[in-house]
C-alpha positions as CSV (number, residue, x, y, z in Angstrom):
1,X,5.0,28.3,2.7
2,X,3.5,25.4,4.6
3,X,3.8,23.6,1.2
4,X,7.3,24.3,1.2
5,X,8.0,23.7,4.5
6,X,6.5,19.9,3.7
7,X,9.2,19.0,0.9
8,X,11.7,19.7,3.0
9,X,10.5,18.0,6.0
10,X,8.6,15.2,4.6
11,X,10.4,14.7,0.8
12,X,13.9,16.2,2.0
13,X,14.1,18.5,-0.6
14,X,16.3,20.6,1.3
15,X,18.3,23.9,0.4
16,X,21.5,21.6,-0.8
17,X,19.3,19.5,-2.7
18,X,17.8,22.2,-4.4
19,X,21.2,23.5,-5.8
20,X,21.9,20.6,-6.8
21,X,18.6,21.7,-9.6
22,X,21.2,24.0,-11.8
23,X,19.4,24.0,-15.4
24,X,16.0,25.4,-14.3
25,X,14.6,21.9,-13.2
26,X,12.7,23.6,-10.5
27,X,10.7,26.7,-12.3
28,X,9.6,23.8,-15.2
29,X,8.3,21.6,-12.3
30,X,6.4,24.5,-11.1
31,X,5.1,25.2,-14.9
32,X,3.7,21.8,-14.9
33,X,1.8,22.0,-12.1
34,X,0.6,25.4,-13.1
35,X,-1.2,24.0,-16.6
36,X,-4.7,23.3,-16.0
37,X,-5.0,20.1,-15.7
38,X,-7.5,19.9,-19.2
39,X,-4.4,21.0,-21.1
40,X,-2.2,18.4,-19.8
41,X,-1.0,15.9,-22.1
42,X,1.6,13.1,-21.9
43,X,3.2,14.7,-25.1
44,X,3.7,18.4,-23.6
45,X,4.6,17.2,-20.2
46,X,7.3,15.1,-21.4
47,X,9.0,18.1,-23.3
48,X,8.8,20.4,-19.7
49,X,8.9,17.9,-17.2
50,X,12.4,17.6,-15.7
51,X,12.2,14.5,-14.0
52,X,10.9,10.7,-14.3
53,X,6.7,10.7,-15.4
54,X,5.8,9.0,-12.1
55,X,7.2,11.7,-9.9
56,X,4.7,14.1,-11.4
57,X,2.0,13.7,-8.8
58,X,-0.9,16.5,-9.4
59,X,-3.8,16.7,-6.9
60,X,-6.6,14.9,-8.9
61,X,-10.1,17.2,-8.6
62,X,-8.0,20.3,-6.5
63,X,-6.2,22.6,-8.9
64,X,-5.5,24.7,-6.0
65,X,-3.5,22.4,-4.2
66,X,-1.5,22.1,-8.0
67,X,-0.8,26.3,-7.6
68,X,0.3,25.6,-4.4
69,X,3.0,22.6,-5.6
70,X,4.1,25.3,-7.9
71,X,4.3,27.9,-5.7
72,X,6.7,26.1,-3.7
73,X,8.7,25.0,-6.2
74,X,8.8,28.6,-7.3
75,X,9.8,29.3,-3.6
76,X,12.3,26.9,-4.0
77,X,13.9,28.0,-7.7
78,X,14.1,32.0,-6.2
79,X,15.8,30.6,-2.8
80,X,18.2,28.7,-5.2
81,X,19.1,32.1,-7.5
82,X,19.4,34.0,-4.4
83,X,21.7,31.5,-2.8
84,X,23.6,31.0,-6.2
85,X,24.1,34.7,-6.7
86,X,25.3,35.8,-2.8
87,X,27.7,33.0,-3.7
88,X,26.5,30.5,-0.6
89,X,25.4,27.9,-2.9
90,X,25.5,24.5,-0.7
Protein backbone atom coordinates (compact mmCIF):
# COMPACT_ATOMS: atom_id res chain seq x y z
CA UNK A 1 0.00 0.00 0.00
CA UNK A 2 2.86 2.39 0.80
CA UNK A 3 3.79 1.75 -2.96
CA UNK A 4 0.54 2.86 -3.86
CA UNK A 5 0.21 5.53 -1.74
CA UNK A 6 3.64 6.92 -3.55
CA UNK A 7 2.04 7.14 -7.21
CA UNK A 8 -0.44 8.99 -6.10
CA UNK A 9 1.42 11.38 -4.01
CA UNK A 10 4.60 11.63 -5.78
CA UNK A 11 3.56 10.54 -9.76
CA UNK A 12 -0.17 11.73 -9.34
CA UNK A 13 -1.64 8.80 -10.47
CA UNK A 14 -4.67 9.51 -8.72
CA UNK A 15 -8.15 7.64 -8.72
CA UNK A 16 -9.46 9.93 -11.86
CA UNK A 17 -6.34 9.27 -13.57
CA UNK A 18 -6.59 5.73 -13.14
CA UNK A 19 -10.03 5.64 -14.92
CA UNK A 20 -8.97 7.26 -17.34
CA UNK A 21 -6.80 3.38 -17.92
CA UNK A 22 -10.17 1.81 -19.57
CA UNK A 23 -8.61 -1.18 -21.85
CA UNK A 24 -6.72 -2.97 -19.04
CA UNK A 25 -3.51 -0.68 -19.27
CA UNK A 26 -3.04 -1.00 -15.63
CA UNK A 27 -3.14 -5.14 -14.92
CA UNK A 28 -0.43 -5.33 -18.24
CA UNK A 29 1.76 -2.75 -16.43
CA UNK A 30 1.60 -4.85 -13.45
CA UNK A 31 2.31 -8.15 -15.70
CA UNK A 32 5.50 -6.50 -16.76
CA UNK A 33 6.76 -5.86 -13.78
CA UNK A 34 5.90 -9.30 -12.58
CA UNK A 35 8.25 -11.21 -15.37
CA UNK A 36 11.54 -11.95 -13.98
CA UNK A 37 13.60 -9.70 -15.08
CA UNK A 38 15.89 -12.79 -17.09
CA UNK A 39 12.74 -13.20 -19.26
CA UNK A 40 12.40 -9.74 -20.20
CA UNK A 41 12.97 -8.84 -23.66
CA UNK A 42 12.46 -5.64 -25.69
CA UNK A 43 10.29 -7.89 -28.15
CA UNK A 44 7.70 -9.26 -25.37
CA UNK A 45 7.58 -6.05 -23.51
CA UNK A 46 6.65 -4.18 -26.41
CA UNK A 47 3.52 -6.50 -27.17
CA UNK A 48 2.27 -6.03 -23.18
CA UNK A 49 3.58 -2.83 -22.28
CA UNK A 50 0.79 -0.18 -22.46
CA UNK A 51 2.69 2.80 -22.49
CA UNK A 52 5.97 4.64 -23.99
CA UNK A 53 9.46 2.11 -23.40
CA UNK A 54 11.06 4.75 -21.21
CA UNK A 55 8.29 4.79 -18.67
CA UNK A 56 9.00 1.20 -17.90
CA UNK A 57 11.36 1.81 -14.98
CA UNK A 58 12.09 -1.81 -13.07
CA UNK A 59 14.28 -1.76 -10.01
CA UNK A 60 17.63 -3.04 -11.40
CA UNK A 61 19.14 -5.96 -8.87
CA UNK A 62 15.57 -5.88 -6.42
CA UNK A 63 12.88 -8.03 -8.01
CA UNK A 64 11.00 -7.40 -4.97
CA UNK A 65 10.66 -3.92 -5.23
CA UNK A 66 9.34 -5.02 -9.15
CA UNK A 67 6.33 -7.27 -7.15
CA UNK A 68 5.72 -4.42 -5.28
CA UNK A 69 5.31 -1.90 -8.63
CA UNK A 70 2.83 -4.54 -9.61
CA UNK A 71 1.17 -4.92 -6.75
CA UNK A 72 0.19 -1.48 -6.80
CA UNK A 73 -0.75 -1.27 -10.05
CA UNK A 74 -2.88 -4.31 -9.36
CA UNK A 75 -4.26 -2.16 -6.35
CA UNK A 76 -4.86 0.32 -8.74
CA UNK A 77 -6.68 -1.81 -11.82
CA UNK A 78 -9.19 -3.60 -8.78
CA UNK A 79 -9.86 0.14 -7.31
CA UNK A 80 -10.65 1.07 -10.92
CA UNK A 81 -13.28 -2.16 -11.62
CA UNK A 82 -14.74 -1.44 -8.35
CA UNK A 83 -15.28 2.21 -8.98
CA UNK A 84 -16.37 1.41 -12.64
CA UNK A 85 -18.91 -1.13 -11.52
CA UNK A 86 -20.59 0.91 -8.33
CA UNK A 87 -20.95 3.40 -11.24
CA UNK A 88 -18.59 6.33 -9.39
CA UNK A 89 -16.18 6.25 -12.10
CA UNK A 90 -14.36 9.84 -11.82
Amino acid sequence: MAERERQIADDGYTPYHDDFHISGELAAAAACYVLPPEIRSESLLGKIWPWDADEFKPTPHDPCHDLVKAGALIVAEIERLQRNREGRVS
